[in-house]
C-alpha positions as CSV (number, residue, x, y, z in Angstrom):
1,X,139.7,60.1,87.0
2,X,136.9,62.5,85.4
3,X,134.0,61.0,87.6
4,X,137.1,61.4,90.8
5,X,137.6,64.8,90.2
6,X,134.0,66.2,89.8
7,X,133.1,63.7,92.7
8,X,136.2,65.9,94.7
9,X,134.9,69.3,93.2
10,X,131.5,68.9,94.2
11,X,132.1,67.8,97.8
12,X,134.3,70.2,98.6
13,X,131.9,72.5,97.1
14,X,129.1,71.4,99.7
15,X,131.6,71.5,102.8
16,X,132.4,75.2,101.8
17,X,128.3,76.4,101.3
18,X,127.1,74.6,104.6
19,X,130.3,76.2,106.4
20,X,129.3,79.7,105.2
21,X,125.5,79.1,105.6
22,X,126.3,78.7,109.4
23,X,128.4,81.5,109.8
24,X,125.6,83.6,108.5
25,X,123.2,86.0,110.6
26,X,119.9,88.1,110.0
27,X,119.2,91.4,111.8
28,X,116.4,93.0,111.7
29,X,116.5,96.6,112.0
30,X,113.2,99.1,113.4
31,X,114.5,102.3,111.3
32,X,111.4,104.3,112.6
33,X,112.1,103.7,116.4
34,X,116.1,104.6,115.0
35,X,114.7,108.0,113.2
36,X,113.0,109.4,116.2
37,X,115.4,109.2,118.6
38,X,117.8,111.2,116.3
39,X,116.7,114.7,116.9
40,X,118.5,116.0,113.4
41,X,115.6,113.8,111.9
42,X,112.6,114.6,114.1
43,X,113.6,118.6,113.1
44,X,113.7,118.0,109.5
45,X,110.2,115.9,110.0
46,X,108.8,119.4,112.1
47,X,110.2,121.6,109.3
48,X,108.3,119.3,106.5
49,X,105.6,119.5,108.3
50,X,105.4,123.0,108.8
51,X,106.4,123.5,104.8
52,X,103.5,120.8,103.7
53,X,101.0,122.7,106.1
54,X,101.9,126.5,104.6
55,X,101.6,124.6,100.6
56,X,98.5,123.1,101.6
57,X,97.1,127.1,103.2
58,X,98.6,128.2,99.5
59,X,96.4,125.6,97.6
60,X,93.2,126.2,99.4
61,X,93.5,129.9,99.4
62,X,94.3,129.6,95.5
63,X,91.1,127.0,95.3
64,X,89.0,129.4,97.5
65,X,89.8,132.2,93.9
66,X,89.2,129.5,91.6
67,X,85.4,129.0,93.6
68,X,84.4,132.7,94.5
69,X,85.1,133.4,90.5
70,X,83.1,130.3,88.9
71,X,80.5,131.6,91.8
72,X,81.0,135.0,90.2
73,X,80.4,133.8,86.5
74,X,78.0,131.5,87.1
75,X,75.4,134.6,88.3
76,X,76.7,137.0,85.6
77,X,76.7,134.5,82.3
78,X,73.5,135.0,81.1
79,X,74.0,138.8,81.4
80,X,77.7,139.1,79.7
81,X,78.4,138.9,75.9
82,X,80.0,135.8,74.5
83,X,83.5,137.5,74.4
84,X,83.5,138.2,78.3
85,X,82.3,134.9,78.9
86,X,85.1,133.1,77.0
87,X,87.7,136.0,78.6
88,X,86.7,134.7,82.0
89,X,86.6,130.6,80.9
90,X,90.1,131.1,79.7
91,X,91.1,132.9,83.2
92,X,89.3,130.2,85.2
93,X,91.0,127.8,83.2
94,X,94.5,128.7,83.4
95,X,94.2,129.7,87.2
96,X,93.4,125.8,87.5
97,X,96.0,125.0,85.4
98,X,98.1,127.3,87.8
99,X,97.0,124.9,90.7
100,X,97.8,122.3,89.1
101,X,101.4,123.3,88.1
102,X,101.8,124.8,91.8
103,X,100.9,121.5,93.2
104,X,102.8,119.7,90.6
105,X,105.7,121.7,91.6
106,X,105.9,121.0,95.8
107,X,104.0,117.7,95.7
108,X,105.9,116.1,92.9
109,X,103.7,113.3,91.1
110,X,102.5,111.8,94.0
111,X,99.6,113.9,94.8
């Protein structure tokens, strides 16, 4: 009776998984080709862009200050006083920290 049942059990079991397996379908979707014909999406991908390109102005103007000063110290060192010299090492250092932060902040930790 035992052997019957799970004989019973498991056939009916493989009827119901091969009936559902052919009912089954895949689709496969090209999201990219979805997202640029939807013109919501292709304005929030011009208004990134625009936002990426004005962070990336930001960064190099702020890297452009961060060069023309080391510039700066570099021809001045040997004539300032150890005090000055730290002053302007501790600037330099927190503008790059600044840089850092600022990119930290609108890149997140991908960049």
């Amino acid at each position: 009776m035992k052997k019957l049942f799970s004989f019973l059990f498991y056939g009916a079991l493989f009827c119901a998984a091969s009936g559902s397996y052919a009912q089954s379908r895949i689709a496969f979707i090209d999201a990219t080709k979805m997202v640029k014909r939807m013109p919501e999406a292709v304005d929030a991908e011009s208004r990134l862009d625009q936002l990426v390109s004005q962070w990336n102005k930001e960064v190099g103007d702020m890297e452009s200050i961060t060069s023309a000063s080391a510039t700066d110290f570099d021809r001045k060192k040997l004539i300032m006083t150890d005090a000055e010299r730290n002053a302007v090492e501790l600037d330099m250092g927190d503008l790059k920290k600044r840089i850092d932060q600022y990119r930290q902040d609108k890149y997140g930790a991908r960049r």
